[in-house]
N, C-alpha and C positions, 0 to 999 in steps of 0.2 A: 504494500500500500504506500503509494508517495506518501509524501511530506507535505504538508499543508504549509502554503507559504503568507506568514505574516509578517505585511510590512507595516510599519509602525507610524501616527500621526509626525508631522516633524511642518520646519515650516520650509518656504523658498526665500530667500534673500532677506531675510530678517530675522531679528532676535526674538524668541517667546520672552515678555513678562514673565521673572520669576520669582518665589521667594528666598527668604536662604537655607530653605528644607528643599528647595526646586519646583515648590508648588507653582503652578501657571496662578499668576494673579489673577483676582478679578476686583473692578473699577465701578462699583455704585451711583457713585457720587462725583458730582461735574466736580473738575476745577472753577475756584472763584474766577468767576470774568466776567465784564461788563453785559449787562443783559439788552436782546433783542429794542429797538422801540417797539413804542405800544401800537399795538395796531386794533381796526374795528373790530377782528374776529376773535382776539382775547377776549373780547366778552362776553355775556349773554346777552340776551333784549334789551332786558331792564337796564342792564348796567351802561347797554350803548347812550340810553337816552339820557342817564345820566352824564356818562362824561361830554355827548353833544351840549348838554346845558353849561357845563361846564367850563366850553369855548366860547361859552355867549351867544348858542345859537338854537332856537326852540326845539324844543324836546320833539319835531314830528320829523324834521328832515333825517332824523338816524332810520328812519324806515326807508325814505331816500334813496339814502347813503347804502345803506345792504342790500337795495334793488338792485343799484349799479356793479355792484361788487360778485353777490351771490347768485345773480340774475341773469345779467351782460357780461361777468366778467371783465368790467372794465374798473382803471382808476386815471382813465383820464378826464380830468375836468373837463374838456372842451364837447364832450359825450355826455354832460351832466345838465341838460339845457334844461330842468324844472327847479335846479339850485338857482340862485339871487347871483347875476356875473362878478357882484363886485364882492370882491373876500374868497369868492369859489376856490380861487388856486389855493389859497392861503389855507383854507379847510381841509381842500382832499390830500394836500401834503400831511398836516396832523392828524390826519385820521387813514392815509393811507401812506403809511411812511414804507419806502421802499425796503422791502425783504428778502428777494431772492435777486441775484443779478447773474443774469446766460452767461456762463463764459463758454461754454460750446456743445456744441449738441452731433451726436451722430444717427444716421438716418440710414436703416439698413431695409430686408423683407421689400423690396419696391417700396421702399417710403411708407409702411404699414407701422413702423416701429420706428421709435424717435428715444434716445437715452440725452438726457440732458445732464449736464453739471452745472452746478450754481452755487454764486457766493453767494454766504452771509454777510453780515455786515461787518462782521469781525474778522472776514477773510477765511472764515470755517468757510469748508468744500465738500458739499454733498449731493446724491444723485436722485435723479428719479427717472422711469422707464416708461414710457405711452405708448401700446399696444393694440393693433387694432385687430380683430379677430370679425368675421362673419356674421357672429351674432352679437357683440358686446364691443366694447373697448375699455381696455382694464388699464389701470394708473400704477405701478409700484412706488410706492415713496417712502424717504425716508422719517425717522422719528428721534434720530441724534445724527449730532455731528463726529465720525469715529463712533466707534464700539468698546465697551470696558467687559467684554467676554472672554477675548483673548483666547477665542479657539484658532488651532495653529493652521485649518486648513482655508481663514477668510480673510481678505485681502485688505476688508473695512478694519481688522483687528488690526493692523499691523501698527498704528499709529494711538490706541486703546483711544479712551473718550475723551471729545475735545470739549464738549457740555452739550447738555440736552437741548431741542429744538422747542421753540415757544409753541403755542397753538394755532398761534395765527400762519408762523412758517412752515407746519403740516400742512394746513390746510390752505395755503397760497400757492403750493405744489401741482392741487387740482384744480384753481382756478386758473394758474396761469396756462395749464392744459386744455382747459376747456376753452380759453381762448385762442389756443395754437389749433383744433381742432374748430371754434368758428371760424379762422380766416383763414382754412383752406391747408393748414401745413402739415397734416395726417396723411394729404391727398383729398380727390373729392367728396364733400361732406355728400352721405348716401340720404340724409334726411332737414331739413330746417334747425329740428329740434336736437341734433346729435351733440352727444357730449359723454365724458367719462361715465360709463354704467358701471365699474366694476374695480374696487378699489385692496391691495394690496400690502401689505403693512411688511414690506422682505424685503424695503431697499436699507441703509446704511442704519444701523444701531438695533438695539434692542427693544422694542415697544414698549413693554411692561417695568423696562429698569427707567420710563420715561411716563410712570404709570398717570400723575396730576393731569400732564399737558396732550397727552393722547385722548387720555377722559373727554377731555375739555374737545377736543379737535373731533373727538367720533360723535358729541353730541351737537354742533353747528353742522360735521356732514348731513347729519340726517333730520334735524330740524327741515321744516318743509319753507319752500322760497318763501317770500325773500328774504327772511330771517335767517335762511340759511339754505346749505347742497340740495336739501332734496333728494337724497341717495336714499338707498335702502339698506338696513342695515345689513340685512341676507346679503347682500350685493358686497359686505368688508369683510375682508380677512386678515385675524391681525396673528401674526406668528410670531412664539417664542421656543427657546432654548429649555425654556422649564421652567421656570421663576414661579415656584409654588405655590407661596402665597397669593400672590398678585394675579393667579388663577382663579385660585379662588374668590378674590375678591371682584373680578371681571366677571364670574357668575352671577354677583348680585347684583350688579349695575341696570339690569334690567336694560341694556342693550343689545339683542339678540343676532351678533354678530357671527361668522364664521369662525373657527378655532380652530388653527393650525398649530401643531409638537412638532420641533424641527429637533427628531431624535438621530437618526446619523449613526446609531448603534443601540441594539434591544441589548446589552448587556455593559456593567458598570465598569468592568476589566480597562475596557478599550473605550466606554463613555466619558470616563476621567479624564483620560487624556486627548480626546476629540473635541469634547463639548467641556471645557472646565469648569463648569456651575454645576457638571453632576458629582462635582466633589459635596455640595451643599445639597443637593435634592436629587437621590438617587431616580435609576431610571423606574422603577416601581410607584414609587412616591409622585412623578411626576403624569405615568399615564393615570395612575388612579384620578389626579386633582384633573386629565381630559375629560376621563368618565365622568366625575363630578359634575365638570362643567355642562356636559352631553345633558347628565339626568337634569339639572335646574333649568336649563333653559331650552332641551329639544333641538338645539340647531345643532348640523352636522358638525362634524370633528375629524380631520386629516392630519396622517401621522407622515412627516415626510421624512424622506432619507433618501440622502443624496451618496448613490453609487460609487465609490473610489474602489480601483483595483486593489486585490491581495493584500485591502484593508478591513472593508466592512462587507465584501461582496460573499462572503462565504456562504456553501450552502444550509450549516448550521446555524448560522446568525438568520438567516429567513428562515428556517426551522422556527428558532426561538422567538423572530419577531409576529411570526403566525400565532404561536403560541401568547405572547402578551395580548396581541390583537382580541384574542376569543377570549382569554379573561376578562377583557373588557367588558364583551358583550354578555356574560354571565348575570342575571338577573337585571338586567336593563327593561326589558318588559317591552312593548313598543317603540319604536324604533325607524326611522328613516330607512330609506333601504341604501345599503353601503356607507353607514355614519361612521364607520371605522374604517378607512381604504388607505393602504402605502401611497404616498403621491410623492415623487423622486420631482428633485426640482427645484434651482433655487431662480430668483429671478434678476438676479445681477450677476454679474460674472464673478463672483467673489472664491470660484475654485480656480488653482493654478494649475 
């Protein structure tokens, strides 16, 4: 009987994070640095008309002001022709203070797919992917700037976390999308009303290690126009590494979003060193808090793992991941059909 060949996590052209046990670090908590400006989509309803009065300007135009935004996808004044002309610029600068800025975009699939890079204001650099598919077009974005995970085989880790992203810069990812899609840069819009259906939480950081400002961002998606996206929540998928708690506490939110385990390895041997957060939340502990999340709120659960040779491809590791799969479904009762499916796949290019 051959030899079963394992090759070991390890990184390319870079150092892992380590401790002085050689433990992979992992990075919670941003570095102090100066924070985003404020922008209209930090808030809620209530809060906008507040800070509208704020600038001296009646409490009605913030419904206005999120027409253009949430609606049109626009912040240009000169598009704002039910605003007062005189002050206009002067408003939609403080209240739409620049967040993302293109530094380049590449356009592959016949111009179907568009991967953008954009600065912060801080000069943090991060990605987002716009996808056009037959039936949908799906958005990946990111939720930090850098990643403080420090798995050895993702290319966002190499630089750990530069600081998490505000709410408003989640969510100005898919407005300014939906405006690259009205003026035509997807290629030809197939409808009037075309815009992002389908939103993806697997571009640069960790979603749930950014749990405040994500909250905040997945509840103006789906608030209904012009308050806000209009998305549907079915329509998000937010994917993590494991982050236990903040699973469970994603269960309660009463947002009934998608839920994605980017597990990489059904066993803890070779998870520790893949995915370094399974040192804190092994892999058992972490499908159980899937299942959790499955039973409290009904929506489907994908467990993803992304193929590497003669590392996690073994035929006994799908043995064993078959096996945690059906534990799952063990007393679940009713049930989606395929709410537990392997989905290989990540959506940036973050494998070498």
């Amino acid at each position: 009987m051959s030899e079963i060949r394992q090759v070991k996590p390890r990184t390319e052209g870079w150092t892992q994070r380590k401790d002085e046990s050689g433990k992979p670090l992992l990075q919670f908590s941003e570095v102090k640095r100066g924070k985003p400006p404020i922008h209209l989509a930090d808030f809620t309803i209530d809060q906008r008309q507040e800070r509208i009065k704020e600038l001296g300007i009646p409490g009605f135009r913030a419904k206005q002001l999120s027409t253009h935004y949430f609606s049109h996808y626009t912040t240009d004044p000169e598009e704002m022709t039910d605003l007062p002309k005189e002050g206009r610029s002067e408003l939609v600068e403080k209240v739409f203070p620049t967040l993302l800025t293109e530094v380049k975009r590449l356009q592959t699939d016949k111009g179907d797919t568009i991967k953008f890079l954009w600065r912060l204001f801080d000069g943090a650099l991060v990605e987002s992917v716009l996808m056009r598919y037959s039936n949908r077009i799906t958005l990946c974005i990111s939720s930090q700037a850098g990643c403080g995970m420090n798995c050895p085989f993702c290319a966002t880790g190499q630089a750990g976390l530069t600081r998490n992203m505000s709410a408003a810069e989640i969510v100005d990812q898919i407005v300014r999308a939906n405006k690259a899609i009205q003026n035509g840069e997807l290629g030809p819009k197939r409808h009037d009303e075309e815009r992002v259906s389908n939103i993806v939480f697997m571009g640069m950081g960790e979603p749930l290690a950014n749990y405040k400002e994500v909250m905040s961002a997945l509840r103006t998606m789906v608030e209904p126009q012009p308050n806000g996206l209009g998305m549907s929540a079915r329509h998000i998928t937010v994917s993590t590494v494991g982050l236990v708690p903040s699973i469970k506490k994603l269960a309660d939110e009463n947002l009934p979003v998608t839920f994605a385990l980017s597990l990489h390895a059904p066993d803890d041997e070779l998870r520790d060193e893949l995915i370094p957060v399974n040192s804190k939340w092994k892999v058992d502990e972490a499908i159980d808090a899937a299942r959790e999340y499955f039973e409290k709120t009904g929506r489907r659960v994908s467990i993803e793992y992304a193929l590497i040779k003669d590392m996690n491809d073994h035929k006994w590791r799908a043995e064993l991941l078959g096996t945690e799969a059906e534990r799952t479904r063990q007393g679940l009762g009713p049930r989606e059909p395929n709410s537990f499916e392997p989905n290989a796949g990540l959506c940036l290019d973050q494998l070498h």
